[in-house]
MARMAR-481049 format. One record per residue (C-alpha): x, y, z. Coordinates in Angstrom, 2 decimals. Layout:
residues N
X	Y	Z
...
end
This chain:
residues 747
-69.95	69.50	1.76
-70.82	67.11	-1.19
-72.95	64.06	-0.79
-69.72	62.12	-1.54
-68.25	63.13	1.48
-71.07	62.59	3.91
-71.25	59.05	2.76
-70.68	56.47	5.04
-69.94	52.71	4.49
-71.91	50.25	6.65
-69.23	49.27	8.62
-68.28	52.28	9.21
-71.34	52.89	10.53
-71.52	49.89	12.24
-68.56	51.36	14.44
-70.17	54.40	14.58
-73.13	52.72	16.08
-71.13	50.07	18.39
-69.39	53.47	20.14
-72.99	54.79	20.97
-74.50	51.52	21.72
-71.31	51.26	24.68
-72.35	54.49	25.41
-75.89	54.19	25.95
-75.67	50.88	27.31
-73.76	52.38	30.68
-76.05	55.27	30.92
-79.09	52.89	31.15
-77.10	50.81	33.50
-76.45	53.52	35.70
-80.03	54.03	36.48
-80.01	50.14	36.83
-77.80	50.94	40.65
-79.59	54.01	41.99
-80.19	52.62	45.10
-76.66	50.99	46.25
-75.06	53.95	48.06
-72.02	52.05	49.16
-71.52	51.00	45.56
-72.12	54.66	44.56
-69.22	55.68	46.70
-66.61	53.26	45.47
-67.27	53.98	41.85
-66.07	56.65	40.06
-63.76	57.03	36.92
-59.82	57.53	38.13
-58.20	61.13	37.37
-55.32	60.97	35.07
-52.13	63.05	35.82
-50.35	64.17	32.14
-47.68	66.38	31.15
-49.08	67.07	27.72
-47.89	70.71	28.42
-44.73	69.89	30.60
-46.40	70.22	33.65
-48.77	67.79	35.78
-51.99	68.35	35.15
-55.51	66.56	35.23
-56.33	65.39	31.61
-59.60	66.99	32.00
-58.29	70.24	32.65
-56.11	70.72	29.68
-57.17	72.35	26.80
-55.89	69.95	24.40
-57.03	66.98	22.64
-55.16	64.13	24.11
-55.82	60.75	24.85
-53.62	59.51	28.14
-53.57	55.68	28.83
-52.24	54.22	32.49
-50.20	51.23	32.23
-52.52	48.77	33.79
-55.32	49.85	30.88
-52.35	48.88	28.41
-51.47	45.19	30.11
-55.72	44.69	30.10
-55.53	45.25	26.54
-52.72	43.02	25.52
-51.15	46.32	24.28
-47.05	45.42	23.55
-45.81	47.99	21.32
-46.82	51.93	19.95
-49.15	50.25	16.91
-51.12	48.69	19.99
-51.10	51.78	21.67
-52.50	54.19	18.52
-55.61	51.99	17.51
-56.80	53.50	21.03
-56.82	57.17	19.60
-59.35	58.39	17.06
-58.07	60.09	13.86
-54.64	58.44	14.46
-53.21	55.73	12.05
-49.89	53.90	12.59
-48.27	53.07	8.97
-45.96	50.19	9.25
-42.23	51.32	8.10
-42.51	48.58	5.20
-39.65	49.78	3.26
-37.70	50.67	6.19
-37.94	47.28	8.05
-39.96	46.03	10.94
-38.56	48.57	13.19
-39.88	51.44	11.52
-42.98	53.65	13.49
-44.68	56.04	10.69
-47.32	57.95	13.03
-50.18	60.19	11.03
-52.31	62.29	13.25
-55.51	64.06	11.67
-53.75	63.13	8.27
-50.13	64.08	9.14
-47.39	61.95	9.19
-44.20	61.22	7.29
-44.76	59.07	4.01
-40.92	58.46	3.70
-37.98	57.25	5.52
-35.62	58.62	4.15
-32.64	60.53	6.68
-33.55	63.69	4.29
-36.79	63.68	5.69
-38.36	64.22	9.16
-41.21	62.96	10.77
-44.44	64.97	10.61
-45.40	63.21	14.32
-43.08	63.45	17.16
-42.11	60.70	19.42
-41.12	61.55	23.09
-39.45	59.05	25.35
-39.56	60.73	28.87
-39.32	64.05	27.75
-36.70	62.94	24.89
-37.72	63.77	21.25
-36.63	60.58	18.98
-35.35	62.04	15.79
-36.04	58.90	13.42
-39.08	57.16	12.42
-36.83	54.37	12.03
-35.76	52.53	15.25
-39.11	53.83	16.78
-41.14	50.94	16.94
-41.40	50.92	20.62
-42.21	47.73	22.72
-44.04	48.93	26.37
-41.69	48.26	28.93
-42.96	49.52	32.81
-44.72	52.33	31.42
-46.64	54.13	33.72
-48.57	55.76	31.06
-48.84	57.01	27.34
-50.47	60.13	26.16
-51.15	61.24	22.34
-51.47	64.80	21.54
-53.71	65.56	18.71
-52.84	68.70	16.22
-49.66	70.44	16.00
-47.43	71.24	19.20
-45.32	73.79	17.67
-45.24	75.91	21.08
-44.14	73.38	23.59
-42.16	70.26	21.74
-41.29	72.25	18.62
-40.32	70.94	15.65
-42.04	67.72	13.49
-44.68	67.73	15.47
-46.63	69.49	13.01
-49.83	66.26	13.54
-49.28	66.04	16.84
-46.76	64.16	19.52
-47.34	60.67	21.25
-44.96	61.08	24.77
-44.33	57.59	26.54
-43.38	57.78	30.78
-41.76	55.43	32.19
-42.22	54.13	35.89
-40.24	55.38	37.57
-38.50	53.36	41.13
-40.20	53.75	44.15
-37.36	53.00	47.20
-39.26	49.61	47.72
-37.95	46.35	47.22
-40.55	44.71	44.83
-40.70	43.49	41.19
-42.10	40.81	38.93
-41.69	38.07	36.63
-43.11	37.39	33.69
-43.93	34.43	30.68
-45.96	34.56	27.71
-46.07	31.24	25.23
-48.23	31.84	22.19
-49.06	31.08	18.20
-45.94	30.94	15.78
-43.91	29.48	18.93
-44.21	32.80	20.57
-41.69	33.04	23.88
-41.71	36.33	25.90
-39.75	36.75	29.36
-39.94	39.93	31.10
-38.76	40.88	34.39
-38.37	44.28	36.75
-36.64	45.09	40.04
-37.29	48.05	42.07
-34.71	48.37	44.81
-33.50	50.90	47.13
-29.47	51.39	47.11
-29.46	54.20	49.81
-32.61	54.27	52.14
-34.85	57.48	51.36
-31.61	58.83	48.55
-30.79	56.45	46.09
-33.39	53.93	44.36
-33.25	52.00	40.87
-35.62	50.18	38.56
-34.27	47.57	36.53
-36.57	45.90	33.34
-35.36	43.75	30.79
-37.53	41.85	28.72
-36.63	39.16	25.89
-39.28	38.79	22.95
-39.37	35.83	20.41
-41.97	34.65	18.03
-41.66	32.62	14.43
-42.29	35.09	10.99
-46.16	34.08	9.59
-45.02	34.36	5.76
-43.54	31.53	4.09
-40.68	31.71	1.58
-41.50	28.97	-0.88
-37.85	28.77	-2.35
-35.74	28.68	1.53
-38.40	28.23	3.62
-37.50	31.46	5.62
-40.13	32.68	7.80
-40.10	36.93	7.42
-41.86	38.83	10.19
-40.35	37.53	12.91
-39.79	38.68	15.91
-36.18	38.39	18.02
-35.43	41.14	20.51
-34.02	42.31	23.74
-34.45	45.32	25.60
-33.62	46.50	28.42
-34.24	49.60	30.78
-32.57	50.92	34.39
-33.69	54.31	36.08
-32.15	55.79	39.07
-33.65	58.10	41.12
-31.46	60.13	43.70
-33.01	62.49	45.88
-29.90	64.87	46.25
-31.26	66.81	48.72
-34.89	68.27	49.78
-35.49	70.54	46.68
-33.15	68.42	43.87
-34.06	64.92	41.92
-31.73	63.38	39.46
-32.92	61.42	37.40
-30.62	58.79	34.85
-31.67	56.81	32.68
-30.24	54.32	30.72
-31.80	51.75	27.32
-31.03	49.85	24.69
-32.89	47.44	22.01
-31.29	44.55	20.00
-33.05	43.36	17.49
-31.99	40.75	14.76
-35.06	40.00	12.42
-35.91	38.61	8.98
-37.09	41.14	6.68
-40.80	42.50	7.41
-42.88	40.02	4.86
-43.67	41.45	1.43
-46.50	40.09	-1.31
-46.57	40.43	-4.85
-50.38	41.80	-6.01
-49.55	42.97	-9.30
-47.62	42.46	-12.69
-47.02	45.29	-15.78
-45.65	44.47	-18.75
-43.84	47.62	-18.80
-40.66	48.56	-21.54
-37.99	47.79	-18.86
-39.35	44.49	-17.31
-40.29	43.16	-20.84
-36.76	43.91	-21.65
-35.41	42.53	-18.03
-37.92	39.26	-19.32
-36.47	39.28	-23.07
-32.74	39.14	-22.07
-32.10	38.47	-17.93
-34.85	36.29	-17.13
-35.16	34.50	-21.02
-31.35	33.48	-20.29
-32.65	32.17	-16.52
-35.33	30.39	-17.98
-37.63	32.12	-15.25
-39.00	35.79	-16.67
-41.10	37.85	-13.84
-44.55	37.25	-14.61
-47.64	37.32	-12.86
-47.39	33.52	-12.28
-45.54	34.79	-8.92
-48.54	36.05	-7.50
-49.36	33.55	-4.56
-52.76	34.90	-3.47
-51.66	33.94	0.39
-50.11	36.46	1.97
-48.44	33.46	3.91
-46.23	32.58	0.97
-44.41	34.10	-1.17
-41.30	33.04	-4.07
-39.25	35.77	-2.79
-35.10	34.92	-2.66
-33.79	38.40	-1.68
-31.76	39.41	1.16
-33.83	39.25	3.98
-32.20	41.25	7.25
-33.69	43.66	10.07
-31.50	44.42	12.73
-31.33	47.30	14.95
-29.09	48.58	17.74
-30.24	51.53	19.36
-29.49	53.00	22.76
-29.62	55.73	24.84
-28.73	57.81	28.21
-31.00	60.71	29.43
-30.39	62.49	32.60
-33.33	64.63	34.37
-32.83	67.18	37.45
-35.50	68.96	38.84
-34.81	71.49	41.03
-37.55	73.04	43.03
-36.70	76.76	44.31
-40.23	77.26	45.18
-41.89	78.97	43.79
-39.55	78.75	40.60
-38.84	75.17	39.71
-36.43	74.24	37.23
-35.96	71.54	34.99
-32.95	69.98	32.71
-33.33	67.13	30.07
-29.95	66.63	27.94
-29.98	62.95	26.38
-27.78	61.23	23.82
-29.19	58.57	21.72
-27.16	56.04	19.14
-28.75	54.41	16.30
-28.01	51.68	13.85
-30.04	49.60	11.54
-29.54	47.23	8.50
-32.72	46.14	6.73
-33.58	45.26	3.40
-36.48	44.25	1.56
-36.96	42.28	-1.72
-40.11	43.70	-3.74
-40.53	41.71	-6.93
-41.88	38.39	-4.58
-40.05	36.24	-7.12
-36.48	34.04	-7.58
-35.35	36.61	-9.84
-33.01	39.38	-8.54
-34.84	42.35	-10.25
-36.04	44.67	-7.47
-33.71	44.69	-4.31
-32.43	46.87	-1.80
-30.42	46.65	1.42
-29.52	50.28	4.05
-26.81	50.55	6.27
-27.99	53.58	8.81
-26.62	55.31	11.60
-27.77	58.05	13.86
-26.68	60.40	16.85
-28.54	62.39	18.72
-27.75	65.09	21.35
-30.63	67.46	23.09
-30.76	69.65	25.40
-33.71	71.44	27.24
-34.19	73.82	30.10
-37.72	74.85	31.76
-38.28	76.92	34.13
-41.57	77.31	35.69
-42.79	80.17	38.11
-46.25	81.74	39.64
-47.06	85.33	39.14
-49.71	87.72	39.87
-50.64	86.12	43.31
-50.86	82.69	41.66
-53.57	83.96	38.89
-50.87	82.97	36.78
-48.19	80.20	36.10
-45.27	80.85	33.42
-43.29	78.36	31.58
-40.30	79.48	29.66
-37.22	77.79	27.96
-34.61	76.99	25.40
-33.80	73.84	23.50
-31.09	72.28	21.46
-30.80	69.51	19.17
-27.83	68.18	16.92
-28.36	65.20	14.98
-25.43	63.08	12.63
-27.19	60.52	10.43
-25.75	58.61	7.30
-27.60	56.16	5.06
-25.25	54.00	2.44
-27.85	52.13	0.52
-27.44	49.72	-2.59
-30.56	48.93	-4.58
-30.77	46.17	-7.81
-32.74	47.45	-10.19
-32.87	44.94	-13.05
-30.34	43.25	-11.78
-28.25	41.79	-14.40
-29.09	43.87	-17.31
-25.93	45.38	-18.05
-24.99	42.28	-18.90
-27.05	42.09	-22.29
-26.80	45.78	-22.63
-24.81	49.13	-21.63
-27.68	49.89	-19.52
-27.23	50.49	-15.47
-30.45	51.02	-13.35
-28.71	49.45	-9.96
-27.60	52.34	-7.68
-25.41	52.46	-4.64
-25.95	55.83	-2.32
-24.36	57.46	0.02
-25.95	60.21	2.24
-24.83	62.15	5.41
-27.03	65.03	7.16
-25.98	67.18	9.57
-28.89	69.46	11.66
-28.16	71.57	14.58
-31.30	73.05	15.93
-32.08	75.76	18.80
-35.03	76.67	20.05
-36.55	79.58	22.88
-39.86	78.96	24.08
-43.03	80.21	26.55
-45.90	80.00	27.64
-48.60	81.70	30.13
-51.68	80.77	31.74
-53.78	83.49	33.05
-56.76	83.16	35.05
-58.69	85.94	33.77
-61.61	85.73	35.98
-62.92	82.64	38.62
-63.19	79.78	36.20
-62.02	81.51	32.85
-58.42	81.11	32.07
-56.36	82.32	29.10
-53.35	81.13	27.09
-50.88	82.57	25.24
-47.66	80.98	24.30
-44.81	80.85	21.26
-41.86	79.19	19.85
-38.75	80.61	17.90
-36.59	77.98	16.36
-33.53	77.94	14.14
-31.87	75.26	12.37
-29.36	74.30	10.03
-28.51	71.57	8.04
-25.91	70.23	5.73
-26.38	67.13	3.13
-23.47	65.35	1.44
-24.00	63.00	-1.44
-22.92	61.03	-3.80
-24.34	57.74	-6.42
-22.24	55.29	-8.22
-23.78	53.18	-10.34
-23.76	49.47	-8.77
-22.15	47.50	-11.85
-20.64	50.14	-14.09
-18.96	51.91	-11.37
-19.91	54.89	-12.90
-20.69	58.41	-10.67
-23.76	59.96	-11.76
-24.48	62.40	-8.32
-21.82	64.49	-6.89
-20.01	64.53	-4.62
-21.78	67.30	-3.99
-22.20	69.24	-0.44
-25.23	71.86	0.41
-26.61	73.40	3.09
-29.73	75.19	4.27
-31.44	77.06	7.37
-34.75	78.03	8.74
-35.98	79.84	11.34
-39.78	79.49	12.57
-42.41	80.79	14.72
-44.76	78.84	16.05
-47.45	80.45	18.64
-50.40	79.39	20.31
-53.45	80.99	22.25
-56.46	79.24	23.75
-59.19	79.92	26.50
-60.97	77.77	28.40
-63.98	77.84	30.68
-64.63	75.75	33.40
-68.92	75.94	32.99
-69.52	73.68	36.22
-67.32	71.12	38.47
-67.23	68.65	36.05
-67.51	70.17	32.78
-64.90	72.32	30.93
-64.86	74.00	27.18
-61.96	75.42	25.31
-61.43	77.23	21.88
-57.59	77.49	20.58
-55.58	78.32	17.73
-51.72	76.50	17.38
-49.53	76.34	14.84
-46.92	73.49	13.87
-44.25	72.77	11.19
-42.01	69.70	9.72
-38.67	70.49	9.35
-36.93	71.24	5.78
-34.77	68.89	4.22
-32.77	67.63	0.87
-33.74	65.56	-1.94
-32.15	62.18	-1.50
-33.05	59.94	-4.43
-31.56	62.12	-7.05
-31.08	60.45	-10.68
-28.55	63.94	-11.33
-26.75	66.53	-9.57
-29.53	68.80	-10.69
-32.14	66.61	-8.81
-30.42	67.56	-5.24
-32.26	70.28	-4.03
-33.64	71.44	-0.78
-37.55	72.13	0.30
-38.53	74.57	3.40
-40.60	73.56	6.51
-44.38	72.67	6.14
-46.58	74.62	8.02
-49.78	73.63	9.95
-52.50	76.18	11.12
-55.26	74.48	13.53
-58.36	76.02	15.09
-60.11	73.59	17.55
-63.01	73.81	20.07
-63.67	71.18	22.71
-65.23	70.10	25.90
-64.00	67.58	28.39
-66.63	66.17	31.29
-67.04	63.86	34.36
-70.59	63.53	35.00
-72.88	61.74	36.87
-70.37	61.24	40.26
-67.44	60.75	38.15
-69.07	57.51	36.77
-69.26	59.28	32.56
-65.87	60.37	31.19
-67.44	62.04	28.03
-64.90	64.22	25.80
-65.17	66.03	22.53
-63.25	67.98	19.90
-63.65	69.80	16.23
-60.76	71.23	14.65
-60.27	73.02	11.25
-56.06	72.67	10.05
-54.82	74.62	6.84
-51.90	72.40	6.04
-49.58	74.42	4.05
-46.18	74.19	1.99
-46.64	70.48	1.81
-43.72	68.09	1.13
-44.90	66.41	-2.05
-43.12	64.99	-5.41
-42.88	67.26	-8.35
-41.91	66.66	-11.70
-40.34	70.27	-13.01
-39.40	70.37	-16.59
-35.43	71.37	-17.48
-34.36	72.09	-20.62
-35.58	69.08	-22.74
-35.32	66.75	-19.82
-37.04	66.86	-16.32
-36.27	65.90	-12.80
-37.74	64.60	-10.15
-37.80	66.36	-6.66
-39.77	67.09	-3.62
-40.90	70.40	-3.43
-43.40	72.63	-1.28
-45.98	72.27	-3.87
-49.41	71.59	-1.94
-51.91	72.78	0.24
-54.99	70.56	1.84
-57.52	71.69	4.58
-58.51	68.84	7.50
-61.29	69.39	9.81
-62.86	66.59	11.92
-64.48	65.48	15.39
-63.32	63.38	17.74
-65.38	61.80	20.45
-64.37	59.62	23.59
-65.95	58.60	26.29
-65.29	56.13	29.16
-67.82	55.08	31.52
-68.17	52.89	34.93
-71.87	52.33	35.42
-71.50	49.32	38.25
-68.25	48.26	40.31
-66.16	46.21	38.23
-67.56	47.33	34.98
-66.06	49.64	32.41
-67.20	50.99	28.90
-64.86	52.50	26.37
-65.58	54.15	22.96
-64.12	56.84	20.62
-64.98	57.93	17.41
-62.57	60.39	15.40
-63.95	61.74	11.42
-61.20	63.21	9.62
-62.41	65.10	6.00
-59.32	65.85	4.25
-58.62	67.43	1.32
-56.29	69.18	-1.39
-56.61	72.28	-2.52
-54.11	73.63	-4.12
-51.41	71.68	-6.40
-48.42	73.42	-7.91
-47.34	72.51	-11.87
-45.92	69.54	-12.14
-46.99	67.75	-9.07
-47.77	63.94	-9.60
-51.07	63.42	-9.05
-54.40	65.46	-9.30
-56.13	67.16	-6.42
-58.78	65.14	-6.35
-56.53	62.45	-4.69
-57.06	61.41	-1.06
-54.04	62.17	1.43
-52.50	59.04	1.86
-52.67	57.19	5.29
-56.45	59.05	6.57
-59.05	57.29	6.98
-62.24	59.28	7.12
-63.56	57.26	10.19
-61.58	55.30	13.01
-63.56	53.54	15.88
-62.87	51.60	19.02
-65.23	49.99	21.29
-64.12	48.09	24.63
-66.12	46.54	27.22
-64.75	45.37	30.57
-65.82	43.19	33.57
-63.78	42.21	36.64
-65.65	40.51	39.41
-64.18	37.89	42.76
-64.23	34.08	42.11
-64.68	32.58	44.63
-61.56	31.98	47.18
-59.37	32.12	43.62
-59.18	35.97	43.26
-60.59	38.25	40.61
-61.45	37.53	37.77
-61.50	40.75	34.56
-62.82	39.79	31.37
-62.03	42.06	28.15
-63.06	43.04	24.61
-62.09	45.29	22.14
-63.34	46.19	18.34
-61.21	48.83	16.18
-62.57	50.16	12.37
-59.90	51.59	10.74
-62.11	52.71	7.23
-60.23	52.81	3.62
-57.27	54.41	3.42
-54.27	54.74	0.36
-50.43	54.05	1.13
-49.91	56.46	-2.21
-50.40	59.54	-3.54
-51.94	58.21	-6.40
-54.63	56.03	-4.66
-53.88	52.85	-6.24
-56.51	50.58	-5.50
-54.55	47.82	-5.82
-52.32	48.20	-2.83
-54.82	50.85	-0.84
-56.88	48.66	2.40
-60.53	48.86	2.32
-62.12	50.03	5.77
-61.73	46.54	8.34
-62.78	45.58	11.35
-60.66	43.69	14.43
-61.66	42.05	17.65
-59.54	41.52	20.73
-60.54	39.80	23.76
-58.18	38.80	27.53
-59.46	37.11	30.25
-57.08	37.88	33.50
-57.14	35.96	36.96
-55.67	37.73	39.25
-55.54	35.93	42.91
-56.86	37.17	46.25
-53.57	38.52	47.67
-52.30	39.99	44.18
-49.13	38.02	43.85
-50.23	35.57	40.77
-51.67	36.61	37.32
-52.55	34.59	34.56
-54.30	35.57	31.60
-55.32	34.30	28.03
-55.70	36.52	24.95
-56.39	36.53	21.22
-55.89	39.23	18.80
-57.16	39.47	15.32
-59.72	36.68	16.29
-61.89	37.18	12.90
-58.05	36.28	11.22
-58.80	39.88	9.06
-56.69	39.75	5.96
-55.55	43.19	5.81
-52.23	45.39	4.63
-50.24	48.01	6.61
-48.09	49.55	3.23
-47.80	49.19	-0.11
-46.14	49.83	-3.36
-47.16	50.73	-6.79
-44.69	50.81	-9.22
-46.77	49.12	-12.00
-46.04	51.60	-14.39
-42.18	52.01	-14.19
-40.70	49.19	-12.38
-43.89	46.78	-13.19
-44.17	45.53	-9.95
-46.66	46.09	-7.14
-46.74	44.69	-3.51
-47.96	45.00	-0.55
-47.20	44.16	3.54
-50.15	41.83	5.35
-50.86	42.32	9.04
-50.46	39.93	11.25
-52.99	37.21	11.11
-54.83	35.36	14.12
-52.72	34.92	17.51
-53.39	33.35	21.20
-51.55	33.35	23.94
-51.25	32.48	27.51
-49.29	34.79	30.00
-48.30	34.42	33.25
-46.98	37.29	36.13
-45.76	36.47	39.55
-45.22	40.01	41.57
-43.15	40.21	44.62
end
């Protein structure tokens, strides 16, 4: 490894250091308490139930890097949607959508994720609603609504979830009702006039058969960038959504299980700053003939330097409508248990985005999408060999109908002056039908040593159907044109752990992953629409997982080494005396990193949190014709990611108890392009959190005050460099400084 890649920036460092410090502090308090015995016996870190491999287990019994959070660690944390949720995970970045609106969840795991929207392309991260794999990165912006808990899997999870989960998976549960009549209300007032209601009722219908759970929630709060020209606020926030599960027990060995969602969200545009200004030959002609007859050319005298203003006048829209119905039955024929998930999910956005951050209409684009979804799983689940063994086999089907009708102005008015016609509108329909057959067994070899083996055959196919008219001429320049591919993969996995003593257990595995193929959906020609195969992911990791010291020291650790293969990159390829521009499996980059968490309860009421996750990642290999050199970092991975918490919750008093919070995260420098423009990339930055909570003495009554971003860190979640075509660069700020005040009343 060269010295360049074993340096380490001081606050990176500083993260580093504030993780051990949390650490070392709660092992030097523990010897602080060594004579309280009653204390001793009430402390003691809680086990966590997961279904990272589709059956309950203890997290600290699966072989698998994961990191499971319970649903009162989210509320303690302020956590409100699945970019809360991932700052808890090391080596796992969430990407805002940017281009895509403010619905828009891009995931990267250990450097994997899915760099562009587009319906062509898949996500490299899955996202699992109760078992429900959400086929668009778009509309996946999750708010946490009676979750009972959230778990992200690290590396890929070819063998059990399948497809585009090729970084990993992040699977949300929902509570589910418990026959009780109970249930809460809920306010929250804030900065930028923030109003949240949220409400639940858990109700039996039939005694000890039929029981629902009812949530809705209603979330409001003013944009925090100024448009100078309107004085529209972007990066608001106006949403409803709503949830209802019913559970019927159907008879001693059968649960079904419906459930029922929807979101509505009607938004300004997510808020966009012009950083950067090119002369280049088609904005100096743009200047010299659209914006010379305005009186206004684009220059660099747009550039606000406040990523609370800018002179953008584009259409500014971000609405979503997306709902869904899942049904669950579990059937348990002991010792075989069986298990059906079909679900059908609807999807529809509009969003658009203006990039050029001035009054001028020179860079702006507006998508119409819809999306349905039907899957379909079966598990069934038996012991063998005297119970030395458990199997887990099953099949899987997924169709998917998705259509994007897009118009972007590009130099919007040119053809005026000249026959020239840059402004597109698109039209693009995919079609994928996917099946999958699946297994896996669990052996226990000898006391305390078990072995894995498991696989995954899947086969889809999918059709694309395009065609581009040129916005003012009217012209056709792609298609129609209608293609189709298929792919078949085989994704396996084998691991074997060792359970050394109670409370300490090591594992070694080898999985395998891939993102789905797809079509090439920005085509300038009918010879630009091509297809590209799946990308493939080969991981080796070795780990340990521990409670020590009577349950008081959650302390786990991985390593992993990933050969990330066929990569989905852009390609220039030379034909004839022209060229064209595709995506193409043209790279290949090696990742290897540790992760590190650890959670720790040293006295009664006090709590220490820390994780660590280094990710060195690399290309090494670049086809001809690829864009960039391979010296280039892969976009959206940091090389370190941090969080530190500390919590205290002691009585008051007659008043209750009261649970004070904090919370640090380092996120270190990471590029939003292949090219590693400095100029929109985010330098490594710290945040702090903090939540103070009363909670009164019979449980009914909480109220709580938070603050996020409390340093008000200026810092950017996307960007876009097209300085040297376009002319125009830009970039999406974070939100800044909030407070709040929340109140819960339970019943």
């Amino acid at each position: 490894m060269s010295n360049h890649s074993l340096a380490i920036d001081n606050r990176a460092l500083a993260a580093v250091a504030g993780a051990s410090m949390a650490l070392t502090a709660s092992v030097a308090l523990f010897h602080a308490y060594p004579a309280v015995a009653a204390e001793e016996a009430r402390l003691g870190i809680e086990e966590i139930i997961v279904t990272a491999r589709k059956r309950e287990e203890s997290l600290q019994t699966v072989p698998l890097a994961v990191t499971a959070i319970r649903a009162e660690d989210l509320e303690v944390r302020s956590v409100r949607n699945i970019a809360d949720v991932l700052r808890l995970a090391p080596n796992v970045t969430f990407a805002s959508g940017g281009a895509a609106g403010g619905s828009a969840a891009q995931v990267y795991i250990r450097g994997v994720g899915q760099g562009d929207f587009a319906i062509t392309s898949d996500p490299g991260v899955g996202i699992y609603v109760d078992g429900v794999y959400l086929g668009r990165s778009t509309g996946s912006l999750l708010d946490v609504l009676d979750l009972e808990r959230v778990e992200v899997l690290r590396g890929p999870q070819g063998t059990l979830f399948g497809r585009n989960t090729v970084g990993g998976a992040v699977s949300f549960t929902s509570q589910k009702p418990t026959g009780e009549l109970g249930g809460y209300v809920q306010a929250t007032v804030g900065r930028y006039n923030r109003i949240d209601g949220r409400a639940s009722l858990d109700f039996p219908i039939i005694a000890d058969r039929l029981a629902a759970k009812v949530s809705v929630a209603s979330l409001n709060r003013d944009g925090y960038q100024r448009r100078s020209i309107d004085d529209l606020d972007l990066g608001d926030q106006d949403a409803l959504v709503g949830r209802a599960v019913f559970l019927l027990n159907a008879s001693e060995n059968i649960d079904f299980t419906l459930t029922v969602d929807g979101t509505r969200r009607r938004e300004e545009s997510v808020p966009q700053s012009l950083v950067g200004i090119a002369n280049t030959a088609l904005l100096g002609l743009y200047n010299a003939t659209v914006g010379a007859s305005l009186g206004t050319p684009l220059t660099a005298a747009y550039i606000t330097n406040d990523r609370y203003l800018t002179h953008a006048t584009g259409p500014s829209v971000s609405n979503v409508d997306n709902w869904g119905v899942s049904g669950v039955i579990d059937v348990d024929l002991s010792p075989v248990r069986i298990k059906s998930i079909t679900s059908y999910r609807d999807l529809e956005l509009l969003f658009a985005r203006e990039t050029d951050g001035s009054p001028l209409p020179y860079l702006e684009v507006i998508n119409d999408d819809e999306q349905t979804q039907f899957s379909q799983e079966l598990q069934l689940t038996t012991p063998l060999f005297n119970d030395r063994a458990d199997l887990l086999v099953g099949l899987y089907y997924f169709r998917e109908r998705a259509s994007d009708n897009s118009i972007a102005w590009i130099a919007s008015g040119l053809s005026d002056f000249i026959p020239m016609d840059l402004s597109r509108l698109d039209s693009n329909n995919v079609k994928t039908n996917s099946y999958a057959a699946f297994s896996e067994l669990n052996v226990n070899v000898i006391d305390k040593l078990r072995f894995t083996i498991g696989a995954r055959y899947t086969h889809e196919k999918k059709s694309y159907d395009v065609v581009a008219v040129r916005a003012n001429l009217g012209t056709t320049f792609v298609g129609p044109l209608s293609l189709s591919d298929d792919w078949s993969s085989f994704t396996p996995k084998v691991s074997l752990d060792f359970q050394a003593t109670d409370s300490v257990m090591l594992y070694a595995s080898f999985s395998k992953g891939f993102r789905s193929g797809g079509f090439n959906s920005r085509a300038n020609s009918d010879a630009d629409v091509t297809s590209y195969d799946p990308e493939k992911l080969d991981n080796f990791e070795i780990g340990l997982k521990s409670d020590l010291l009577d349950r008081r020291l959650r302390f786990n650790a991985t390593a992993f080494y990933s050969n990330y293969k066929d990569m989905q990159v852009n390609v220039i390829r030379p034909v004839g005396l022209s060229f064209i521009n595709t995506i193409d499996n043209a790279a290949k980059s090696r990742i290897k990193g540790v992760e590190l968490e650890a959670v720790a309860e040293p006295a009664e009421g006090l709590v220490f949190n820390g994780a660590v996750g280094y990710a060195d990642a690399e290309y090494r290999k670049l086809d001809p014709g690829v864009t960039f050199t391979i010296d280039s970092k892969l976009i959206e991975t940091p090389k370190w990611t941090a969080n530190v918490g500390m919590q205290y919750g002691f009585a008051v008093g007659n008043l209750g108890q009261l649970t004070l919070r904090g919370d640090y995260f380092y996120r270190s420098r990471v590029y939003h392009d292949v090219f590693n423009s400095e100029l929109i990339a985010q330098p490594g930055y710290s945040l702090i959190n903090a939540r103070a909570t009363l909670l009164t003495a019979n449980d009914a009554v909480e109220i709580a005050v938070f603050g996020t971003n409390l340093t008000n860190k200026t810092y950017n979640l996307f960007g876009v460099n097209a300085l040297t075509s376009l002319g125009i660069a830009s970039v999406q700020y974070a939100r800044p400084r909030e407070w709040g005040v929340e109140a819960k009343y339970r019943f």
